[in-house]
DSSP file (Angstrom, degrees, kcal/mol; ACC not computed):
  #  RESIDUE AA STRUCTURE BP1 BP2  ACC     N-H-->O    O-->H-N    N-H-->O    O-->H-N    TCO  KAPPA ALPHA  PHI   PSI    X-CA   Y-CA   Z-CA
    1    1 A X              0   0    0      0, 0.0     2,-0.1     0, 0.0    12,-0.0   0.000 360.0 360.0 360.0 124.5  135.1  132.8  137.5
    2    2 A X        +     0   0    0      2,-0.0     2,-0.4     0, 0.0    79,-0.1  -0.300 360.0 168.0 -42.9 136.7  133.3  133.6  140.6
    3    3 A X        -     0   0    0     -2,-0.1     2,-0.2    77,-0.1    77,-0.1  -0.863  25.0-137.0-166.2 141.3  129.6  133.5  140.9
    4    4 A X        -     0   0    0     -2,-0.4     3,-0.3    75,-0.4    -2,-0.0  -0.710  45.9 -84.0 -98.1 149.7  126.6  133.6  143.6
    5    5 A X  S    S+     0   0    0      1,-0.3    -1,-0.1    -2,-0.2     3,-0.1   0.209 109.5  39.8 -35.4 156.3  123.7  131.5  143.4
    6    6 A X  S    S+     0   0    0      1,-0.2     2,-0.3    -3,-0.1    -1,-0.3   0.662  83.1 112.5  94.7   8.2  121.0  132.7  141.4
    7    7 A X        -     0   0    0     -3,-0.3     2,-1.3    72,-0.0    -1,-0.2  -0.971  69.9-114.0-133.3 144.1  122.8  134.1  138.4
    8    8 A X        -     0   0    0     -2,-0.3     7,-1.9     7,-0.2     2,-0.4  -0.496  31.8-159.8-105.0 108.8  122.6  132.6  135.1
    9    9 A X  E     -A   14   0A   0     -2,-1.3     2,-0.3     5,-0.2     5,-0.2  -0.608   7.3-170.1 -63.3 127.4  126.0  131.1  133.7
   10   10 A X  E >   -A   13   0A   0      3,-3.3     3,-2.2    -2,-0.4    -2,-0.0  -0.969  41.0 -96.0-128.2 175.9  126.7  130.4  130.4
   11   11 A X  T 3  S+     0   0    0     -2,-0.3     2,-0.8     1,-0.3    -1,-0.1   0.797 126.2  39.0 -45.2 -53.2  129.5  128.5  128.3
   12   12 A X  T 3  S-     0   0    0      1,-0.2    -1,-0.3    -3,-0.1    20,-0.2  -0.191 129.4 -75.2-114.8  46.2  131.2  132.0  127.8
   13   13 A X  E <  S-A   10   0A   0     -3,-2.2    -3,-3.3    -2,-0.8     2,-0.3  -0.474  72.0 -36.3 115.2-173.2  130.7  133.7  131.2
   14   14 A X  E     -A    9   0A   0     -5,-0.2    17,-1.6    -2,-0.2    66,-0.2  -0.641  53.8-104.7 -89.8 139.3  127.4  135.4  132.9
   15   15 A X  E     -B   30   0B   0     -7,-1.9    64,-0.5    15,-0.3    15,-0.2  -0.417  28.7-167.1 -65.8 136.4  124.7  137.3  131.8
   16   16 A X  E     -B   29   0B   0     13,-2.3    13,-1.3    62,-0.2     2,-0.3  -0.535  13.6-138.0-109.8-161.5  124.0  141.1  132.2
   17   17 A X  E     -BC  28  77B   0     60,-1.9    60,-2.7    11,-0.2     2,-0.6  -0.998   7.7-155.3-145.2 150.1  121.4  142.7  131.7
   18   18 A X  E     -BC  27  76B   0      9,-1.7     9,-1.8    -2,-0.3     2,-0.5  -0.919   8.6-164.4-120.2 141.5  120.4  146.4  129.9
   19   19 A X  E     -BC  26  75B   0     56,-1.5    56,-2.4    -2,-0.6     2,-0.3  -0.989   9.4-168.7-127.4 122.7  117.2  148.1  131.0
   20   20 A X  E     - C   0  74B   0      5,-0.5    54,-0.3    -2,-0.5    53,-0.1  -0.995  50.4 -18.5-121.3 130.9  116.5  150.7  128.3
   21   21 A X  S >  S-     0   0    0     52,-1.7     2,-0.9    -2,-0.3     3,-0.6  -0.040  96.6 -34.7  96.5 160.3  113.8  153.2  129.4
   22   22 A X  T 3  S-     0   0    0      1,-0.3    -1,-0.1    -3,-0.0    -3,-0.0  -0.649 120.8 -17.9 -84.0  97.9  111.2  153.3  131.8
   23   23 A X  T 3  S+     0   0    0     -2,-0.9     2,-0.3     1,-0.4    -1,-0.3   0.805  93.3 146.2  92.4  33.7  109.7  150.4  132.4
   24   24 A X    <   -     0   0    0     -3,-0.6    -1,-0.4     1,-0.2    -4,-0.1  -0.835  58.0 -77.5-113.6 142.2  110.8  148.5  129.3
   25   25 A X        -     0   0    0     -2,-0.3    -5,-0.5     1,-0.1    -1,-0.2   0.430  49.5-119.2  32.4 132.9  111.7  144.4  128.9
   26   26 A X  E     -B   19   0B   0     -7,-0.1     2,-0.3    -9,-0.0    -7,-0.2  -0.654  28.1-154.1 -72.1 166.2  115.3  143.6  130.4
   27   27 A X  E     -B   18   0B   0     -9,-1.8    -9,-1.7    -2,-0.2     2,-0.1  -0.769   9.2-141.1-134.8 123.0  117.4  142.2  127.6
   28   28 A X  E     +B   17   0B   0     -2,-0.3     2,-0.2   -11,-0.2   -11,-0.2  -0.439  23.9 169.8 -70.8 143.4  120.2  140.0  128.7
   29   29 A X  E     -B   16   0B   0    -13,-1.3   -13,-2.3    -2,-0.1     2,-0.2  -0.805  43.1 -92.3-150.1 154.7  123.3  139.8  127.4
   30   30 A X  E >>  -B   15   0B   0    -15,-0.2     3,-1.8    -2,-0.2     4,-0.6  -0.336  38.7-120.3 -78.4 134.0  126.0  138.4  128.2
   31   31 A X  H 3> S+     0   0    0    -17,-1.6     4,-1.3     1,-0.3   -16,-0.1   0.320 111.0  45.7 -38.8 -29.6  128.8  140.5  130.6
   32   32 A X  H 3> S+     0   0    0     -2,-0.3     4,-0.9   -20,-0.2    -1,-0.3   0.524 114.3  51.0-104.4  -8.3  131.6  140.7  128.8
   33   33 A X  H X>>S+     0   0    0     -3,-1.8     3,-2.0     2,-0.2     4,-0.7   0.842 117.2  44.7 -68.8 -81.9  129.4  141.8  125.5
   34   34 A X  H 3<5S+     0   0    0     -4,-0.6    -2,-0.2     1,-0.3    -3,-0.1   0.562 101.9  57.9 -64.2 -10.7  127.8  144.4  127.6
   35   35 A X  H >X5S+     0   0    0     -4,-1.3     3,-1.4    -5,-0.2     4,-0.7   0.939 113.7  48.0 -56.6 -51.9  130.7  145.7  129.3
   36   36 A X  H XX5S+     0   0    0     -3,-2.0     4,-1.7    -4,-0.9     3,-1.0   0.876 111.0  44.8 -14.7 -76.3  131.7  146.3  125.7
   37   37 A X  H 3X5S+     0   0    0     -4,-0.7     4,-0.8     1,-0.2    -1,-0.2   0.460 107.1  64.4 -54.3 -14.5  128.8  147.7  124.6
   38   38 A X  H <><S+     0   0    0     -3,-1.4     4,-1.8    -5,-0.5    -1,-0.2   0.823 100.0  45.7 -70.4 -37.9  128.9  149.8  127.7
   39   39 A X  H <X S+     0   0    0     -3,-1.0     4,-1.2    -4,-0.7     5,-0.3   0.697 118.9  53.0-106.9 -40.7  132.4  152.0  127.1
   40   40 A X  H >X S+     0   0    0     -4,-1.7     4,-2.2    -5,-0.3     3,-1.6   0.994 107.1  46.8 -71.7 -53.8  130.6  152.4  123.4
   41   41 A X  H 3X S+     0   0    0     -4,-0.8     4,-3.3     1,-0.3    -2,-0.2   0.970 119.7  36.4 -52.1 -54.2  127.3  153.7  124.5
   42   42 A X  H 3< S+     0   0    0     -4,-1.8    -1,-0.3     1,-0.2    -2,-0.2   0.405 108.4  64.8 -96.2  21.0  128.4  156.2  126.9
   43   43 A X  H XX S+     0   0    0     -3,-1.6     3,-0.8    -4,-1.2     4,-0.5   0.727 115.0  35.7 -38.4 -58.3  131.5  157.2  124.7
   44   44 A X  H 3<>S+     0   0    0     -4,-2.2     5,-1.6    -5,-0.3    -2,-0.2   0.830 119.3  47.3 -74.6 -36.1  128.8  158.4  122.1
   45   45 A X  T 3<5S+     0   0    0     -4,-3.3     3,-0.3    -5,-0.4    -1,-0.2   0.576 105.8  59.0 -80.9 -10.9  126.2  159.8  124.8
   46   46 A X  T <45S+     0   0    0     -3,-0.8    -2,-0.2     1,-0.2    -1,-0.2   0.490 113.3  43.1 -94.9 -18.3  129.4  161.7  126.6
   47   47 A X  T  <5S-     0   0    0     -4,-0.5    -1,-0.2     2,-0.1    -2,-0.2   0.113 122.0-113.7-108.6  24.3  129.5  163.4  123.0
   48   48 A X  T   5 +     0   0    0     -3,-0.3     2,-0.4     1,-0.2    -3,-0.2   0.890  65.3 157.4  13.0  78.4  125.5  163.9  122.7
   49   49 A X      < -     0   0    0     -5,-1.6    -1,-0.2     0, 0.0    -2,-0.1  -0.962  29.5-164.5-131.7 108.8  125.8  161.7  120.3
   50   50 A X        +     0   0    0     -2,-0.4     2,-0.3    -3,-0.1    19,-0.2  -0.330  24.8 138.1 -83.0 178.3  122.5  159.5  119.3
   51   51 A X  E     -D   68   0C   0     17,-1.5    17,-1.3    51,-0.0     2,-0.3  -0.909  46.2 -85.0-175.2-161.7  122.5  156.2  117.1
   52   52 A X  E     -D   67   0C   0     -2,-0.3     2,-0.2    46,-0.3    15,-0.2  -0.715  19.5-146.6-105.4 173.2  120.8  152.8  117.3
   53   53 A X  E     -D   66   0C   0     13,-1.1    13,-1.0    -2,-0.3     2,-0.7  -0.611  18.2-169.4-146.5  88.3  121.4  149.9  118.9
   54   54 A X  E     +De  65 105C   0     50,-2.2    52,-0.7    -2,-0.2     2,-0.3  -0.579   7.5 172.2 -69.7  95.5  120.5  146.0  117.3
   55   55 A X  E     -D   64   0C   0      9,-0.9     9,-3.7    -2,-0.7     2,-0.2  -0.794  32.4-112.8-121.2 149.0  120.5  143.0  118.6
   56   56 A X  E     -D   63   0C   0     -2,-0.3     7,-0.3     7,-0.2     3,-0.1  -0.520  39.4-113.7 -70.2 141.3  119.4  139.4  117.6
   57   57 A X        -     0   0    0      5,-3.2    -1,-0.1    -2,-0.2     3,-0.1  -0.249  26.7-123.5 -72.4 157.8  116.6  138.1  119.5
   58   58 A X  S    S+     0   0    0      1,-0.2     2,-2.3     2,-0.1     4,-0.2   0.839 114.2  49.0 -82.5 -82.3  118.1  135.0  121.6
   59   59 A X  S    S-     0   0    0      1,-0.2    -1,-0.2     2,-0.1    -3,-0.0   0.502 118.0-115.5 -50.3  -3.9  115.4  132.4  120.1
   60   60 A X  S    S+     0   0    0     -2,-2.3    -1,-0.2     2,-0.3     3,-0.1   0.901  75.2 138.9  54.0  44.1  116.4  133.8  116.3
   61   61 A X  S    S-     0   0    0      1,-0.4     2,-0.3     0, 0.0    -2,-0.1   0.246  71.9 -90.3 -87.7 -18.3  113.1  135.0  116.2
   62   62 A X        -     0   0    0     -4,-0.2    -5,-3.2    -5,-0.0    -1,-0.4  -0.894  54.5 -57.5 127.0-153.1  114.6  138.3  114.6
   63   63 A X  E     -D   56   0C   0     -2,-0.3     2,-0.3    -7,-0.3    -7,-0.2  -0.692  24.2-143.5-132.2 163.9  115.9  141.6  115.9
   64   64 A X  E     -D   55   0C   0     -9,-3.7    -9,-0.9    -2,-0.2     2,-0.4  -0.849  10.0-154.3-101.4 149.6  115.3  144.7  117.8
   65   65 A X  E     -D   54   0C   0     -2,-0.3     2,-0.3   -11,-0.2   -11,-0.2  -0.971   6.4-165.8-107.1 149.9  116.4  148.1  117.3
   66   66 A X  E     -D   53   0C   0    -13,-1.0   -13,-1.1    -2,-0.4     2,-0.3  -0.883  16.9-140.5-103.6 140.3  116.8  150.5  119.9
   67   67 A X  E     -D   52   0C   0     -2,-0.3     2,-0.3   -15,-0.2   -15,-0.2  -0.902  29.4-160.2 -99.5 156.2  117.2  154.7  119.4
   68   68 A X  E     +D   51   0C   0    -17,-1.3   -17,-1.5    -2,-0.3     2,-0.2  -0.967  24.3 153.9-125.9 145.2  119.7  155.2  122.1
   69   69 A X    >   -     0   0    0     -2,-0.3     2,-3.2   -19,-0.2     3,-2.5  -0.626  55.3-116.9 179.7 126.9  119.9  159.0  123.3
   70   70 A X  T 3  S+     0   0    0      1,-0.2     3,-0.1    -2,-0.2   -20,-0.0   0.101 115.0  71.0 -79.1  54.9  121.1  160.6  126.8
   71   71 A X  T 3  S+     0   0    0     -2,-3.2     2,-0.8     0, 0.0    -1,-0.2   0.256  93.7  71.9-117.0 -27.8  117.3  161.9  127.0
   72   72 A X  S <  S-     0   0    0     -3,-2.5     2,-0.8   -51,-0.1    -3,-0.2  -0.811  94.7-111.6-126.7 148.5  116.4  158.1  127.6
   73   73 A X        -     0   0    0     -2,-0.8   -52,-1.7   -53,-0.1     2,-0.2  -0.362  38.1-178.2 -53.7  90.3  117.1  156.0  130.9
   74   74 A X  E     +C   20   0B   0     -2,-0.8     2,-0.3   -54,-0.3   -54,-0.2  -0.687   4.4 179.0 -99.5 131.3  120.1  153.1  130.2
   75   75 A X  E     -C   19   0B   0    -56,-2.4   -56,-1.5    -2,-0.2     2,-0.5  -0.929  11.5-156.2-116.4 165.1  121.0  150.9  133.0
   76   76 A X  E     -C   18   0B   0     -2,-0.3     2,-0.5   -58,-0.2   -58,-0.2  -0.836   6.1-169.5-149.7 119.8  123.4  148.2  133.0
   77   77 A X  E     -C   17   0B   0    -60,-2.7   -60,-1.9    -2,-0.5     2,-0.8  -0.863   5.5-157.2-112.9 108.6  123.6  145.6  135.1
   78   78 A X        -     0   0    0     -2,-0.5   -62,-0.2   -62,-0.2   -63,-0.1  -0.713  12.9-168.2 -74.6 111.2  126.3  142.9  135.7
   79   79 A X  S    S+     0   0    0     -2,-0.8     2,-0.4   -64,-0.5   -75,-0.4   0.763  82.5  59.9 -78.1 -20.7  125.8  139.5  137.1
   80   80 A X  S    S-     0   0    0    -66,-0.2   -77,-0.1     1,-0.1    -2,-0.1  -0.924  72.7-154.6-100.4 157.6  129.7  139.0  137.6
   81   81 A X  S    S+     0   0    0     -2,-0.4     2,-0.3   -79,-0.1    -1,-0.1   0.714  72.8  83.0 -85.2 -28.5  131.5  141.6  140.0
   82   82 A X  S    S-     0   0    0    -80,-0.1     2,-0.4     1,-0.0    -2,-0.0  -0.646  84.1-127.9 -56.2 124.9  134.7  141.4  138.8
   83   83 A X        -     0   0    0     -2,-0.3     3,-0.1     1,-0.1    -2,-0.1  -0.908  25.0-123.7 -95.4 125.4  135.1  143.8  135.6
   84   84 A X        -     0   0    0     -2,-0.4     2,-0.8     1,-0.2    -1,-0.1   0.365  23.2 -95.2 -82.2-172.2  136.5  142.3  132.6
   85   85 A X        -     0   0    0      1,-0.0     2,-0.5     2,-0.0    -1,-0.2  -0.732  43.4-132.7 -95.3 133.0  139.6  143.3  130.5
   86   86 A X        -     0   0    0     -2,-0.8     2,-1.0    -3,-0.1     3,-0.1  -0.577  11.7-140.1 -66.5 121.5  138.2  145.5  127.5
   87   87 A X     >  -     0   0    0     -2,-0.5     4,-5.9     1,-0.1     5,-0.5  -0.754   5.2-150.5 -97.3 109.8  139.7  144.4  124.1
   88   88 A X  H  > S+     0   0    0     -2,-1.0     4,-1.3     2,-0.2    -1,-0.1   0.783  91.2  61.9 -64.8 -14.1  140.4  147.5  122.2
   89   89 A X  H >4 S+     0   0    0      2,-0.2     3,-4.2     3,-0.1     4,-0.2   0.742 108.8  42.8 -57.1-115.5  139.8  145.8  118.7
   90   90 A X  H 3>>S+     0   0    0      1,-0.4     4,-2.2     2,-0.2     5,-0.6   0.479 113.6  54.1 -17.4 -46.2  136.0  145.0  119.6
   91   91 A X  H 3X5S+     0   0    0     -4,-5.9     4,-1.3     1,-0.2    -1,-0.4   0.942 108.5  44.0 -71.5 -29.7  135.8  148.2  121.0
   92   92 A X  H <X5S+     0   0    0     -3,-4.2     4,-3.3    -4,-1.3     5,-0.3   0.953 115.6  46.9 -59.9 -48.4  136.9  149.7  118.0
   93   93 A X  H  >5S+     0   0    0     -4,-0.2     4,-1.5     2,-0.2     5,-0.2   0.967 112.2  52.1 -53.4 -49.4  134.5  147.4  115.5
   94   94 A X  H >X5S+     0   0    0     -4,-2.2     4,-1.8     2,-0.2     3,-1.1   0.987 112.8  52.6 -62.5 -57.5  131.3  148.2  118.2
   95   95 A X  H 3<<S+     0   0    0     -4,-1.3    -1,-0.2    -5,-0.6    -2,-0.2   0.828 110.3  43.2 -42.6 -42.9  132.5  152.0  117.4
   96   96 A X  H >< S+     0   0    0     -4,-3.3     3,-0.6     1,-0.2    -1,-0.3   0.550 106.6  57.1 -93.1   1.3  132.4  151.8  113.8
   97   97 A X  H X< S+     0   0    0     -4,-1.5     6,-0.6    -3,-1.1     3,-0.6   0.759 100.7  62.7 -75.5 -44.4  129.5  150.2  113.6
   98   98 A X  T 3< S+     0   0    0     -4,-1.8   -46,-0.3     1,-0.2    -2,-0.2   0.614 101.5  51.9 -26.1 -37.9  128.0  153.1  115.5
   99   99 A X  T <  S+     0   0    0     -3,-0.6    -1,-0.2   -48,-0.1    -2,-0.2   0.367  92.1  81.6-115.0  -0.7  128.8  155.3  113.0
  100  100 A X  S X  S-     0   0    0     -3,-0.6     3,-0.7     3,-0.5    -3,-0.0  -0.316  98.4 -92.7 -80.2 171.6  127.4  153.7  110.2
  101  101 A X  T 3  S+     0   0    0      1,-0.2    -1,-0.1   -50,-0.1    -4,-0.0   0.955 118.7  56.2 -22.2 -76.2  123.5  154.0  109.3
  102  102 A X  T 3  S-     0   0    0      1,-0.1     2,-0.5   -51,-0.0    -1,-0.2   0.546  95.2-149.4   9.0 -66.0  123.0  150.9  111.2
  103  103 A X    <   -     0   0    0     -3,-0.7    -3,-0.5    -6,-0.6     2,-0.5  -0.915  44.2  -5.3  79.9 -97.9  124.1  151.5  114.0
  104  104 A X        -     0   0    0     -2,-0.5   -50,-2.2    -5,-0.1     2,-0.6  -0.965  65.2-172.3-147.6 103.5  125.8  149.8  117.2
  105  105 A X  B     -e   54   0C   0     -2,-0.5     2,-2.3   -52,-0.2   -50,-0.1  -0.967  33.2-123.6-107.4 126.2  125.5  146.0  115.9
  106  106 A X        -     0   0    0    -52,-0.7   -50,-0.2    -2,-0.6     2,-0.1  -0.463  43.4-171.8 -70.7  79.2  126.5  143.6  118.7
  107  107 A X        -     0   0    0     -2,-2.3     3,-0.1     1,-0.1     2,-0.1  -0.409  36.3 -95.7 -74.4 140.4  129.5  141.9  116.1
  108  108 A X        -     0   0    0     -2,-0.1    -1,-0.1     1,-0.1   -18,-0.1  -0.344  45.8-109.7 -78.8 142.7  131.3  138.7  117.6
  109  109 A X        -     0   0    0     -2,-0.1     2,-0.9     1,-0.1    -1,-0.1  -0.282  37.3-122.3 -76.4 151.9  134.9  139.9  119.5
  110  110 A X        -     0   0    0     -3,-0.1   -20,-0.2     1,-0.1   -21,-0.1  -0.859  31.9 -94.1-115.7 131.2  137.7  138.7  117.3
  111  111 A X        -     0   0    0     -2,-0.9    -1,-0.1     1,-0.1     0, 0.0   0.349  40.8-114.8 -40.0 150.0  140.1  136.5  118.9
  112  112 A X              0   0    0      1,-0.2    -1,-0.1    -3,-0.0   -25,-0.0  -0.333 360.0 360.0 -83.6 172.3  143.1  137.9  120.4
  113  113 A X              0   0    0      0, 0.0    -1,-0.2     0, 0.0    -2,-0.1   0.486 360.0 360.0 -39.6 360.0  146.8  137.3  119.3
């Protein structure tokens, strides 16, 4: 992978980051998650479709939820420039997770064939 100074590598690629809101907390995650997470969010927001969104705190300090709804400001920022290949299982799991009560739970990709 390419990568310019000043961007935070980890064992399974670079961190992005999602800015929800005005003025709200970044929260990293890592790029090929949030590219994921990305094609889900605005799939459901292209269908004014609201939900939640959960994620584990990185220190395992607990969780956040988010209400996600195209009334509030999502950005998404990648630290690598190259965009990765979408695995259409994970995107299907992030989808149905969507639809549940729950919500959008960030679920580990399952390995490919």
């Amino acid at each position: 992978m390419g990568g310019n100074p000043g961007r935070t590598l980890v064992p399974w690629g670079y961190m992005g980051t999602l800015f929800y809101g005005a003025g709200s907390t970044p929260i990293e995650i890592d790029d090929r998650a949030l590219a994921h997470l990305k094609a889900v969010i605005v799939a459901k927001l292209r269908r004014d479709e609201a939900f939640t969104l959960s994620l584990q705190h990185e220190d395992g300090s607990g969780r956040s939820t988010l209400w996600i709804n195209a009334a509030i400001p999502l950005r998404f920022r990648f630290d690598e420039s190259e965009r990765p290949e979408l695995n259409p299982e994970w995107l299907e799991d992030l989808a149905e997770s969507a639809s549940l009560l729950g919500g959008i739970t960030l679920v580990p990709e399952r390995p490919g064939p």
